[in-house]
C-alpha positions in Angstrom: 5.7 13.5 1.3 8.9 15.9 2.0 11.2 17.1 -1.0 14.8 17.7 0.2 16.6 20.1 -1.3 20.2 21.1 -1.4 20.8 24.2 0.5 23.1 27.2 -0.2 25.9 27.2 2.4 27.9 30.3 1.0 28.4 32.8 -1.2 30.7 31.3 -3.4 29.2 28.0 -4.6 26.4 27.1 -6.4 27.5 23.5 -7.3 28.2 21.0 -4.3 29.9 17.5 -5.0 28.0 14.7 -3.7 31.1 12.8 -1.6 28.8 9.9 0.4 25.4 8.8 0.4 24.6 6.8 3.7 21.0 5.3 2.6 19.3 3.5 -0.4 16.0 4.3 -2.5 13.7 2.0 0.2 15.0 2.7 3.7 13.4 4.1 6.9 15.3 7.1 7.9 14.9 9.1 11.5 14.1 12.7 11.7 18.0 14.2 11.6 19.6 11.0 10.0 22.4 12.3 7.7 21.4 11.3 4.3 24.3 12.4 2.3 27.8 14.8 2.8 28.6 17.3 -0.2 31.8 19.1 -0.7 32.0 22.4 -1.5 34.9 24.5 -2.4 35.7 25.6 1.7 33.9 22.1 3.9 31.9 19.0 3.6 28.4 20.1 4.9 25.9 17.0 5.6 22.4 16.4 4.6 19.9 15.7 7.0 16.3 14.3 6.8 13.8 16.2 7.7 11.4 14.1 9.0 10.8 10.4 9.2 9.6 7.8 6.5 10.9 6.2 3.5 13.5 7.8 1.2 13.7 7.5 -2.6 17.0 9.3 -3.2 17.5 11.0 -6.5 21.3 11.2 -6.1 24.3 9.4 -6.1 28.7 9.3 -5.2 30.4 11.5 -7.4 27.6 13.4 -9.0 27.6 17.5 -9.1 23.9 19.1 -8.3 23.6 22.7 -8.1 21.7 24.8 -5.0 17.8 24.3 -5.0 18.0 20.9 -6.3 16.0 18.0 -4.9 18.4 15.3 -3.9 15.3 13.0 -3.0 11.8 12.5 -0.8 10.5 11.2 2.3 7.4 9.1 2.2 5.2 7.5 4.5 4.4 4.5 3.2 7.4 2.6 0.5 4.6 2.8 -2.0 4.8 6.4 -2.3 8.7 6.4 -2.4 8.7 4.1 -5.2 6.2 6.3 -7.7 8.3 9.1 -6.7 11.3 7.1 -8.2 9.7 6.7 -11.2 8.4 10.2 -11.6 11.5 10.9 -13.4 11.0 8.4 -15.9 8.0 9.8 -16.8 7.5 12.2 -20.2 7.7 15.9 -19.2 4.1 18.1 -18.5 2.6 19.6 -21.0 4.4 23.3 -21.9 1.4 25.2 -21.3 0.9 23.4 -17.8 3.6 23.4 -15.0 3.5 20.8 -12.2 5.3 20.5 -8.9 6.7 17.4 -8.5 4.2 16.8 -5.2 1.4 17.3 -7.5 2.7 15.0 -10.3 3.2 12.3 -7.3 0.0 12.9 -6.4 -1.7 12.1 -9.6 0.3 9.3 -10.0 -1.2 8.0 -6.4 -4.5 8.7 -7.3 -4.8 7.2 -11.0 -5.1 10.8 -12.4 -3.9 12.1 -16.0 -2.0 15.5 -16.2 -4.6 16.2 -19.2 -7.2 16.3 -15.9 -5.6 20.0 -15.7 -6.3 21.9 -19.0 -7.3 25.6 -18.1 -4.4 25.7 -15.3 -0.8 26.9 -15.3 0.3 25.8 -12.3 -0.5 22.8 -10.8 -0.1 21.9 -7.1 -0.7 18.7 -4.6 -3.5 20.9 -3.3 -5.2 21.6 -6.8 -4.7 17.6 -7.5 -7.1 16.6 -4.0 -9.4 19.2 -4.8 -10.1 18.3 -8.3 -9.9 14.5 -7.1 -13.0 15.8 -4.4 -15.0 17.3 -7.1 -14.8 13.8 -9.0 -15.2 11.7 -6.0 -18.3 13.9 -4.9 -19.8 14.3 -8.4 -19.9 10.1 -8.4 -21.4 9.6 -5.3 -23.3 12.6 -5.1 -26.6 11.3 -6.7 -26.1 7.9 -6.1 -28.3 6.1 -3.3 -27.7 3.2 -2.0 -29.5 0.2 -3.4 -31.7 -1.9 -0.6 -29.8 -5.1 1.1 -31.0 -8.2 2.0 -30.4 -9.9 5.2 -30.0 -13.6 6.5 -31.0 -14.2 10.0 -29.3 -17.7 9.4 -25.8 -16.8 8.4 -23.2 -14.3 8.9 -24.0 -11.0 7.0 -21.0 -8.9 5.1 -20.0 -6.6 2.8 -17.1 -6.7 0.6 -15.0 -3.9 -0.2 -13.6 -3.5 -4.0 -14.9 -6.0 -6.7 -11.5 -6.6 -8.7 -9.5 -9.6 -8.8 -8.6 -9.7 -5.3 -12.4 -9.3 -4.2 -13.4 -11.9 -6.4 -10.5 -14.5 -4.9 -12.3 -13.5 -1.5 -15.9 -13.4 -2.7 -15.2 -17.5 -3.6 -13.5 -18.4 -0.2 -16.6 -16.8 1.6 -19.3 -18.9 -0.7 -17.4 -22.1 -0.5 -17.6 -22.0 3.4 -20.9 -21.4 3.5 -21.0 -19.3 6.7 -22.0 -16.1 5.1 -24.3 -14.0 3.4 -22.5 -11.8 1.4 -24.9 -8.5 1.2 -23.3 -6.9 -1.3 -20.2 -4.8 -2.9 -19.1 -1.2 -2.6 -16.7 -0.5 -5.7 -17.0 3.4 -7.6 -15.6 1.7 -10.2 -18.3 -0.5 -11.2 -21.6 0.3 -12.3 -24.3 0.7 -9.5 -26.6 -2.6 -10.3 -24.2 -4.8 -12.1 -23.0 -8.2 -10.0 -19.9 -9.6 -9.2 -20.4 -13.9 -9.4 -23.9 -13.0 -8.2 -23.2 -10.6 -5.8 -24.7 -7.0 -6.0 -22.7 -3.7 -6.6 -24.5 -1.6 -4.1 -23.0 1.6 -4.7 -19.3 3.3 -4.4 -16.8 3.0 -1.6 -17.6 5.9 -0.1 -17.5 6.9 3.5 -21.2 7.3 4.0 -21.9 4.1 1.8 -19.8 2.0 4.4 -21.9 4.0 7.4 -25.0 3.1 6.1 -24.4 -0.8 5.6 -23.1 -0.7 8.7 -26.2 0.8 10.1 -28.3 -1.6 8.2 -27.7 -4.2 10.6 -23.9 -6.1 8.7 -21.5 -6.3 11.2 -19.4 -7.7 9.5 -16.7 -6.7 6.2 -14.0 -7.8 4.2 -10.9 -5.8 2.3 -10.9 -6.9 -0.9 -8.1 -4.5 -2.4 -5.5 -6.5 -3.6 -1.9 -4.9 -1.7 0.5 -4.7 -4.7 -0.9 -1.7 -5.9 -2.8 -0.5 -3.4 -0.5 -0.9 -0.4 -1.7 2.5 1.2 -5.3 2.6 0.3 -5.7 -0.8 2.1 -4.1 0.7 5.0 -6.8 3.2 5.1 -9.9 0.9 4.2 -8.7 -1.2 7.3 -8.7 1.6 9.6 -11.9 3.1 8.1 -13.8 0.0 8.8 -12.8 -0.6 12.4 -13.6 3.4 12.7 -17.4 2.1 11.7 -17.5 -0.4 14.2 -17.3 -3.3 11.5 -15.1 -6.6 12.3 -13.0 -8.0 9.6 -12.8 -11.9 10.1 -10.1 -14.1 9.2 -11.3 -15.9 5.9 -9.4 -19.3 5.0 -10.2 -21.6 1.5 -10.6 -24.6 2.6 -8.0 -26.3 0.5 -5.3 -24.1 2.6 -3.4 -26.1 5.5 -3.0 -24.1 8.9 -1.6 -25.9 11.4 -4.0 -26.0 15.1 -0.6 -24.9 16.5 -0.5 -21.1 14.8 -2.2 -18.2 15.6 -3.6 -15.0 14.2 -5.2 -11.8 14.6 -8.5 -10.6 12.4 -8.9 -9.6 8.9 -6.3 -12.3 7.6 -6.8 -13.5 4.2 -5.4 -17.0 3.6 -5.7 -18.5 0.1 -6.1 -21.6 -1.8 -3.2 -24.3 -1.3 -1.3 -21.9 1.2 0.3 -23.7 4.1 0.6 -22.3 7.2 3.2 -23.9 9.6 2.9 -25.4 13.2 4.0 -22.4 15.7 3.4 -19.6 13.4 2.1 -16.3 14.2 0.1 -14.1 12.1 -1.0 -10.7 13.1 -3.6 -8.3 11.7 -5.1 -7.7 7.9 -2.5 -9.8 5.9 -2.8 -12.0 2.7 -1.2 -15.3 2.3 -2.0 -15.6 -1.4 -2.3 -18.8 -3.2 0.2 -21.5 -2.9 2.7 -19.6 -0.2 4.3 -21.9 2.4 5.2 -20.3 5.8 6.9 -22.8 7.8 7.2 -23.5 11.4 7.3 -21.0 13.9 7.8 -17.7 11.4 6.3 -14.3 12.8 4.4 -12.5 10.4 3.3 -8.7 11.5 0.3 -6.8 10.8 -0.3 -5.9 6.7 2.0 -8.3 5.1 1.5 -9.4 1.7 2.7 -13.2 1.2 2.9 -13.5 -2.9 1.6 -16.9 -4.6 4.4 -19.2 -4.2 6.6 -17.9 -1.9 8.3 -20.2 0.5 9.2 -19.0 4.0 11.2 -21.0 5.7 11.2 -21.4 9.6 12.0 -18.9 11.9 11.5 -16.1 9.5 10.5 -12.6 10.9 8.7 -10.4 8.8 7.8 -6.7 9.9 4.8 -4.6 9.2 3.6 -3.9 5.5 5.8 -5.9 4.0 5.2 -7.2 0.1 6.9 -10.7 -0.3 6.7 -11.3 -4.2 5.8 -13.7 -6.1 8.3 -17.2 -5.7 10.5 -15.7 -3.2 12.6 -17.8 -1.1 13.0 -16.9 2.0 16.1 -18.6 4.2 16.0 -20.0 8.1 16.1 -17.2 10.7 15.8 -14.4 8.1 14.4 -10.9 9.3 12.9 -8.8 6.7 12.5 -5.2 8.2 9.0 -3.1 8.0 8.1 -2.0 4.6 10.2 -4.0 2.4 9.4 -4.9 -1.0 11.0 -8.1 -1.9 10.9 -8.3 -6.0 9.5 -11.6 -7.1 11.6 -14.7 -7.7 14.5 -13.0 -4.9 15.8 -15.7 -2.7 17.2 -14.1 0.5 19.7 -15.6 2.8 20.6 -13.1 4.8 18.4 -10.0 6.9 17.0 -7.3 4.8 17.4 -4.2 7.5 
């Protein structure tokens, strides 16, 4: 994440009038891209990003901000850009402990509290990931993981998370009947519980994942839901390919996909989905329960198809998008990477 901040560009001002702003809270700017133009008393100087990602702009036409202030950020993924929106909504720290806005983002991201940080008086993104280490490390540390059991007659694999989303895949994969399902990794459920009968093996953590992997399962599944966890499934993806697992497609069998489509691997395609004739799926995305993609719609890698949605033909969506829940989607529509389209939306036109 970049902070941009508003530049002195002469002796005489320290407030700058914010005359345009050429980009929205959402969008993918380019390294140099001006962002905004502010007046001040002797030119209109523009405002450049920095770097390249997605912008959550804390500005707007008209408004007077003074030298030093941050007009917005630059994220990485639109998940990031969208807690740092809401950063200022949020109560102010705690008197006795000062945060920089990276760090506050930060604990945001990782599902920290600001209390975490008694006994400090400044708080930074770095002191955040170290603390979040020391937490991370004091759960696993003494934790082994438990024994598997393997089928030489089926399919063995490990599923990733245990929430809601895992326990919508955990079904799909029993009702086929094609796989052994050795167990979960999730460090937020206890180390011997179950999950509809399947064990919690241990936490998430990079050497869990190893080990299973050199216990003979070839196989794994994501099962972190996307609306929340939009970057962390990113990263699970990636970190399972890293450990030589494959991540199959998994379809319920009550969902329709036409012989005539195609897709890539780790594709999740729920109950009563429907996947038109022509269509083209690529890598790692959910089609959640009840969505309708119709004929010959291009859907890139890490997409998130809501329950419900309706996708008519021809439709283009790019990489990590999150199609909400009942959106309707128009003919020839193309819906540019990283979008977030809120649920119930009906678009009839590009989003670019």
């Amino acid at each position: 994440m970049t902070e941009i901040f508003v530049e002195k560009d002469n002796v005489n001002d320290d407030k700058y009038k914010v005359v345009t702003v050429n980009v929205r809270t959402g969008d993918v700017v380019e390294p140099g891209q001006v962002i905004c133009e502010l007046e001040t008393s002797k030119s209109v100087i523009a405002v450049s990003s920095p770097t390249a990602g997605y912008i959550s702009l804390r500005i707007k036409p008209g408004e007077e901000i003074t030298v030093g202030q941050s007009i917005g950020v630059v994220a990485e993924t639109p998940i990031l850009a969208e807690q740092s929106s809401r950063l200022d909504d949020l109560p102010a720290s705690s008197p006795s402990i000062r945060f920089t806005r990276a760090a506050r983002l930060r604990i945001v991201e990782l599902g920290l509290l600001e209390e975490d940080f008694k006994g400090y008086s400044v708080v930074s993104s770095t002191d955040v990931d170290k603390h979040y280490a020391k937490l991370n490390f004091k759960k696993t540390a003494h934790e082994d993981l438990q024994d598997i059991v393997l089928d030489d007659e089926r399919q063995n694999i490990i599923c990733l998370g245990g929430g809601g989303h895992a326990k919508m895949c955990l079904e799909i994969l029993k009702r086929t009947n094609n796989w052994n399902v050795v167990g979960i990794l999730d460090g937020g459920i206890p180390m011997g519980s179950n999950v509809f009968g399947v064990p919690v093996l241990g936490p998430d953590s990079p050497s869990n994942i190893e080990k299973v992997r050199e216990k003979g399962v070839k196989f794994a599944i994501n099962g972190i839901g996307m609306v929340k966890n939009h970057k962390l499934r990113y990263r699970l993806n990636e970190k399972l390919t890293s450990f030589g697992y494959l991540i199959p497609n998994v379809i319920h069998p009550s969902a329709i996909v036409e012989d005539s489509s195609s897709m890539g691997y780790g594709n999740q395609i729920m109950a009563g989905a429907i996947v038109g004739s022509g269509v083209k799926i690529g890598n790692n995305c959910i089609i959640n329960s009840g969505a309708i993609i119709s004929h010959d719609s291009h859907i890139a890698d890490e997409v998130h198809v809501a329950p419900g949605a309706v996708l008519a033909g021809l439709v283009s969506i790019e990489r990590g998008c999150l199609i909400g829940m009942g959106v309707t989607v128009s003919i020839g529509v193309k819906i540019k990477t990283g979008s977030i389209v809120p649920n119930g939306t009906s678009v009839f036109k590009d989003i670019n």
